[in-house]
N, C-alpha and C positions, 0 to 999 in steps of 0.2 A: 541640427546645429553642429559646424564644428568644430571640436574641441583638439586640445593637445593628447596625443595617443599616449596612453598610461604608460608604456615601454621608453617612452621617451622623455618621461619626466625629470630625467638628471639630467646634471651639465657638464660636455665632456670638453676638452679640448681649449681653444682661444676661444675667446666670448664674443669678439665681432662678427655682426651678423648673423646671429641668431635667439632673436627674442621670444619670450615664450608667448604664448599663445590663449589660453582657455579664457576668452572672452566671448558672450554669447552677443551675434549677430543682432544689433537692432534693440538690444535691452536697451538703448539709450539714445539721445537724442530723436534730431526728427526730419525727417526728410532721407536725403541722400547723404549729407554729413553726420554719420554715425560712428560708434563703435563700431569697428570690426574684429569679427574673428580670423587669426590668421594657424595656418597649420606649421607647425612643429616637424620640420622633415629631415629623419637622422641620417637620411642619405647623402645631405647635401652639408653638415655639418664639415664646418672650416673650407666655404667655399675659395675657390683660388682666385688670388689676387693677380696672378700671374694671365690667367685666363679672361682677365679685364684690362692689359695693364698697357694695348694699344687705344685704349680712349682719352682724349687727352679733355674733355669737357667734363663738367662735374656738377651734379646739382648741390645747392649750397642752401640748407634749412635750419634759419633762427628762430627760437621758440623764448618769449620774453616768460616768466613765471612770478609772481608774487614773492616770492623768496625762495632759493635755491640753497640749503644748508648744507654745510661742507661734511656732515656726517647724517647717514640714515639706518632707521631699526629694521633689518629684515628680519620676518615673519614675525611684524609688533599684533598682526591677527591668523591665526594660525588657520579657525574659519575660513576665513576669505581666501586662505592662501590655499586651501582644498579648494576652493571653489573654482580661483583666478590665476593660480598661480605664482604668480608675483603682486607685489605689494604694490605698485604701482608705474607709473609711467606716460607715455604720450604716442601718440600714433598719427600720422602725416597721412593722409588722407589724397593720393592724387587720380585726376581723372587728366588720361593723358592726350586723347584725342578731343575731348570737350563733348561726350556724347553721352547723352543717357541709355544708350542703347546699346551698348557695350560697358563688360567690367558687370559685377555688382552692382546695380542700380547706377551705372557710371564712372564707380569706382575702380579702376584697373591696376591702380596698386600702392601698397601700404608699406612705410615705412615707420615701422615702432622701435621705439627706445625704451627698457625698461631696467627697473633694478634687480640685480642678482634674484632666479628665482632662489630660495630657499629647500624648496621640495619638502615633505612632508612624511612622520612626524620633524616640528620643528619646532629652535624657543628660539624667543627673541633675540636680535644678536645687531648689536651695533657698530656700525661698519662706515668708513671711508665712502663719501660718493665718488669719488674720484678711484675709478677703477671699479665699481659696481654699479656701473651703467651700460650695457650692451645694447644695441641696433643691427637690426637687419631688413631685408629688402623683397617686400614680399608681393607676387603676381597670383593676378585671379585666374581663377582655370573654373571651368563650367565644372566638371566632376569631381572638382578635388578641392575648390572652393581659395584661398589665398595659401598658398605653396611656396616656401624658402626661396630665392634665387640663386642665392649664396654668394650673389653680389657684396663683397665687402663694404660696411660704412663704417664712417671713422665719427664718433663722438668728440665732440670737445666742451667741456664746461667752464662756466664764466660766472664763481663767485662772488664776484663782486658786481658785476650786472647782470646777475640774475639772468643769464643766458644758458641753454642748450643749442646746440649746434651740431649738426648731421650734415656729412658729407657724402656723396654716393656718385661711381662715375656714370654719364648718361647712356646705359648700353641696357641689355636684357629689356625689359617691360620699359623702362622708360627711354630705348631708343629714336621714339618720334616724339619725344619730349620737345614745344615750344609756347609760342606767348600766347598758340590756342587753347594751351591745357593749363586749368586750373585744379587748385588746393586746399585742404583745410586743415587744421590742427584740433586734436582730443588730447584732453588731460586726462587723465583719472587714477582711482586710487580705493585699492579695498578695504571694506570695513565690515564689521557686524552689527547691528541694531534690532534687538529682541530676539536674541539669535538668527537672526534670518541676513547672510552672506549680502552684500550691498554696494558696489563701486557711486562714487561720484563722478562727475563728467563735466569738463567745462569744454566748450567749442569754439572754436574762431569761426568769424564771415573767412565766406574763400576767397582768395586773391587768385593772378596769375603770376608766374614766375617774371621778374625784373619789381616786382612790386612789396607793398609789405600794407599790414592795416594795425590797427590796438584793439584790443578786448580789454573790455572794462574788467575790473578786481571782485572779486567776492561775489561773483557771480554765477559760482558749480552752482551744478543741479543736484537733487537726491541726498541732501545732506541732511541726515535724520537723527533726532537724539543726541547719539553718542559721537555724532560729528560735529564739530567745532570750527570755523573759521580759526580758532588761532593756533592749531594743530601744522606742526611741520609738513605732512603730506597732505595738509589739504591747501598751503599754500604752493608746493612744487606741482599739484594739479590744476591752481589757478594759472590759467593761462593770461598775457595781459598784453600780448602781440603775438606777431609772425612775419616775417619776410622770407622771400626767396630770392634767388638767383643763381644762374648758369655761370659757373667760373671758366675762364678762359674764352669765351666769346662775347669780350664786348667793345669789337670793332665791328658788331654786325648793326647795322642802321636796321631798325624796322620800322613799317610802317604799316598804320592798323584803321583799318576801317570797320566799324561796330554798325552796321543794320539795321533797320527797323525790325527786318526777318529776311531770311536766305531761304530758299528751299531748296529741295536735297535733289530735286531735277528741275534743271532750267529749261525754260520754254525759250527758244530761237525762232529767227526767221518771224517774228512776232505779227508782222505786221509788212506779209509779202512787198506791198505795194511802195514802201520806204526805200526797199533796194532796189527795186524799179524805176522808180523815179533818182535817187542818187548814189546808185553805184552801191560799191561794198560798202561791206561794215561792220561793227556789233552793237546787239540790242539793248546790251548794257555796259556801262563801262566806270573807272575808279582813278581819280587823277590825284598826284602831288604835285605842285607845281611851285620850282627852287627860285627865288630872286635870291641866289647866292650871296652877294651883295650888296644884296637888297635896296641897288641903285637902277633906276628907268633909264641909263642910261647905257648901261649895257643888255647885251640878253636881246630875247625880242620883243620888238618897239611894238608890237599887237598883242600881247599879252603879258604888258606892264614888266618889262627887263627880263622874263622869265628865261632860267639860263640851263635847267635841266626840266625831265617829267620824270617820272615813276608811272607806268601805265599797265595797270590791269582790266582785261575785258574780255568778254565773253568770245567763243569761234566767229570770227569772221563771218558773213553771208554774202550770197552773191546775187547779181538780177537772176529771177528764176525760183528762188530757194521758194520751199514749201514750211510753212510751221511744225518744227517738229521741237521733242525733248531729248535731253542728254543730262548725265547724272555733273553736278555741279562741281565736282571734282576735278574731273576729265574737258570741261569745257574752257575753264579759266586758264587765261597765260598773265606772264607783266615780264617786262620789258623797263628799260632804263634808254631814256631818247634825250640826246644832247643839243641845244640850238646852234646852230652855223650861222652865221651871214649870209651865207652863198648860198647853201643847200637847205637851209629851214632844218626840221627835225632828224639826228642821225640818231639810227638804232645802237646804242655802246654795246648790250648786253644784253639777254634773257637776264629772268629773275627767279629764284624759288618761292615762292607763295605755298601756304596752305590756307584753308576755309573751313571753318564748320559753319555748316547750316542750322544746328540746334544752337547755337550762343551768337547768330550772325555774324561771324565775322569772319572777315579776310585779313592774314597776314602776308607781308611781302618781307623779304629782309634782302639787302645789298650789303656790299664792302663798303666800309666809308671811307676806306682809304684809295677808292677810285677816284682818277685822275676827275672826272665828270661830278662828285659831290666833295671835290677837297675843300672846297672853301665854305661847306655847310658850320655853321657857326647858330648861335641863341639870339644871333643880328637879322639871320636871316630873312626874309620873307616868303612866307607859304603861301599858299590856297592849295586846300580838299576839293574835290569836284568830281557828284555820282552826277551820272544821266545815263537816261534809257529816251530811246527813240520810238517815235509813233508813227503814225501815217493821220492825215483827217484836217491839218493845221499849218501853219505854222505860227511860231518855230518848233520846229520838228521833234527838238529834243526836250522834256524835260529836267530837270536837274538842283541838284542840293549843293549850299557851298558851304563851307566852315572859311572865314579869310580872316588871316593873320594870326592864326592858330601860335601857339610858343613851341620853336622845337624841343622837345624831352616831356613833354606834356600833351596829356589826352584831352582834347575839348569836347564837350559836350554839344548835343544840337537839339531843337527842337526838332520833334515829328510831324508829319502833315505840312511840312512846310515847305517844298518842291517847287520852284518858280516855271513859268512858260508850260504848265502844266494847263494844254486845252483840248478841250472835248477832241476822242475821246480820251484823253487822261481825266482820272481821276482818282482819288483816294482808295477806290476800289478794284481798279486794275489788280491783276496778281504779281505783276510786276512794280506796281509803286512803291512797295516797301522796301524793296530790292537795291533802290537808289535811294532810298531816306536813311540818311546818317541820324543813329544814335549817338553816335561820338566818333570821332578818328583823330588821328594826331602822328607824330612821327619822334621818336626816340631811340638810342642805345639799347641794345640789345642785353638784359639784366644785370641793371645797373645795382652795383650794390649801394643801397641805403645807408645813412649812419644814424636811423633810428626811425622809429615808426610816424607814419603822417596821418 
């Protein structure tokens, strides 16, 4: 277990960005969203802000609470305060590349907020919460378990809506921060019951960043005896939301297509005889496609006015190719393709895309303020469209549509439901899941919310 090193049990210095620590791994919840314990590291005490201070992106974390009181008792259990150190608080829970396989159980880094430790021996002592609230920014490391960054975060509290709010710029552990990596929030709060040292725990479902959810009220766990719902720190434990969002990136258009499943090496060249008979290609591939204007009168007249794509797809094959695999990472591009009258489809741009294969999905993100999607509006007209291609048939390609999806909104799809899908397609291929939308949609890059949905 690790805990906070005894030597570093006091508090020196400015207080952002470095919360205490002594919470033991896993005593709480269940799964991957738990408590975590994080380490206490005096070397990095009063990390520099200075040393962060070309980032101009910032992750932005609301944490809704049952009541937020403008004054708290530090060390109101002096027990629990040997045990936990601090009286209570909240821990942000992120998993930044969306992988269970990395990080703690997935967890690659924690940002906690907590109240003034006290340190021990201690009495009770009632205090201002505004200004005995400290946060810091804490990354997993395999030997040393969650380690200070000393990334600065900036708390801000909201009495009157029951708001906490953590600020952090996107650099250290969370510089591949996107709308692949999700989050969760922990409340908690220590007590004693029968003597025996006890934190409560409330947890949020995880979101992804641009999103937010509600947690229902009165719904900690571990609250025993001498704990009460109507106790001030067991309501600043009640958790009863969360949202996120990236400040200053949100002219970035993304676009998100959710899987049935991805694997982590794709199979190419599937089905030699496909590019034998019609030339290049790829074996699977992921369309947007813009009726800007959402009029058939512009655009192209063969695919209902359609006036830009967003196109991601697997490597290219050519007549010849042999089946082989490549890690799913490395194989995906996307591309921005504009229609002409003259010339049909023009390449405007590359795109950056990421993909995890453990949460299915592929994201893309563009400018929106290219020339090629300025006129995207909530007017708009969409169509999603996966297809993977076969040999054995026609038509040759398989494929899944999502049509007239809303822009800023994620549509849901049925599974198993692939059209042109003939022998041999079938639900069992290892590639069908690969083209079957869970969901996709196309939206602002985190958007900030003005309250939980």
């Amino acid at each position: 277990m690790n805990t906070l090193p005894a030597t570093d049990r006091s508090w020196h210095g400015s207080p952002i960005g470095r919360p205490s620590a002594r919470v033991p791994i896993g005593a709480h919840g269940a799964g991957r969203w738990m408590l975590q314990a994080v380490v206490f590291c005096a070397s990095l005490i009063g990390g520099s802000a200075a040393a962060h201070a070309a980032d101009t992106r910032k992750l932005s974390v609301t944490l809704s609470v049952s009541d937020l009181p403008t004054q708290v008792t530090l060390c109101r259990d002096e027990a629990a305060i040997e045990n936990f150190s601090v009286d209570g608080g909240w821990q942000i829970l992120i998993d930044v590349d969306g992988s269970n396989a990395t990080g703690n159980n997935g967890i690659d880094a924690v940002i906690q907020a907590n109240t003034t430790p006290p340190g021990t021996p201690c009495d009770p002592s009632v205090v201002a919460t505004e200004g005995n609230v400290y946060a810091g920014l804490y990354a997993w490391d395999e030997g040393n378990g969650f380690s200070d960054t000393g990334v600065p975060v900036q708390v801000h509290l909201d009495f009157v809506a029951n708001t906490v709010r953590v600020s952090v710029p996107v650099t250290d552990v969370l510089t591949n921060l996107s709308s692949v990596s999700d989050m969760a929030a922990i409340g908690f709060a220590g007590y004693t019951s029968m003597a025996e040292p006890l934190q409560i725990t409330d947890s949020t479902a995880s979101i992804h960043t641009g999103n937010s959810i509600a947690d229902p009220e009165q719904d900690v766990v571990d609250c025993n005896l001498s704990c009460t719902t109507n106790t001030d720190w067991y309501r600043m434990a009640d958790l009863t939301g969360i949202r996120a969002a990236i400040e200053g990136a949100s002219n970035t258009l993304l676009v998100e297509f959710e899987l049935a499943a991805l694997p982590a090496m794709m199979s190419l060249c599937r089905y030699p005889a496909h590019f034998t008979i019609y030339g290049p290609g790829s074996d699977s591939s992921w369309f947007v496609l813009f009726n800007l204007d959402a009029s058939l009168a512009t655009g192209d007249p063969a695919l209902d006015g359609t006036d830009a794509i967003i196109y991601v797809a697997t490597t290219s094959q050519q007549n010849g190719c042999v089946t082989h695999s490549a890690a799913i990472d490395t194989t995906l591009a996307a591309s921005l393709l504009i229609y002409d009258a003259n010339d049909g489809y023009v390449s405007v741009t590359s795109l950056p895309l990421s993909v995890s294969a453990p949460s299915g999905k592929i994201i893309v993100q563009a400018d929106r303020s290219l020339p090629a999607l300025a006129g995207l509006t909530q007017a708009s007209a969409l169509r999603l469209i996966a297809q993977g291609i076969y040999s054995g048939g026609e038509p040759y390609g398989a494929q899944d549509e999502i049509d007239n999806p809303v822009f800023g909104q994620i549509a849901s799809d049925p599974k198993n439901d692939l059209s042109q899908c003939n022998s041999p397609c079938t639900t069992s291929v290892n590639w069908y899941a690969q083209v079957d939308f869970a969901s996709a949609g196309v939206r602002m890059d985190q958007i900030l919310h003005s309250d939980f949905e």
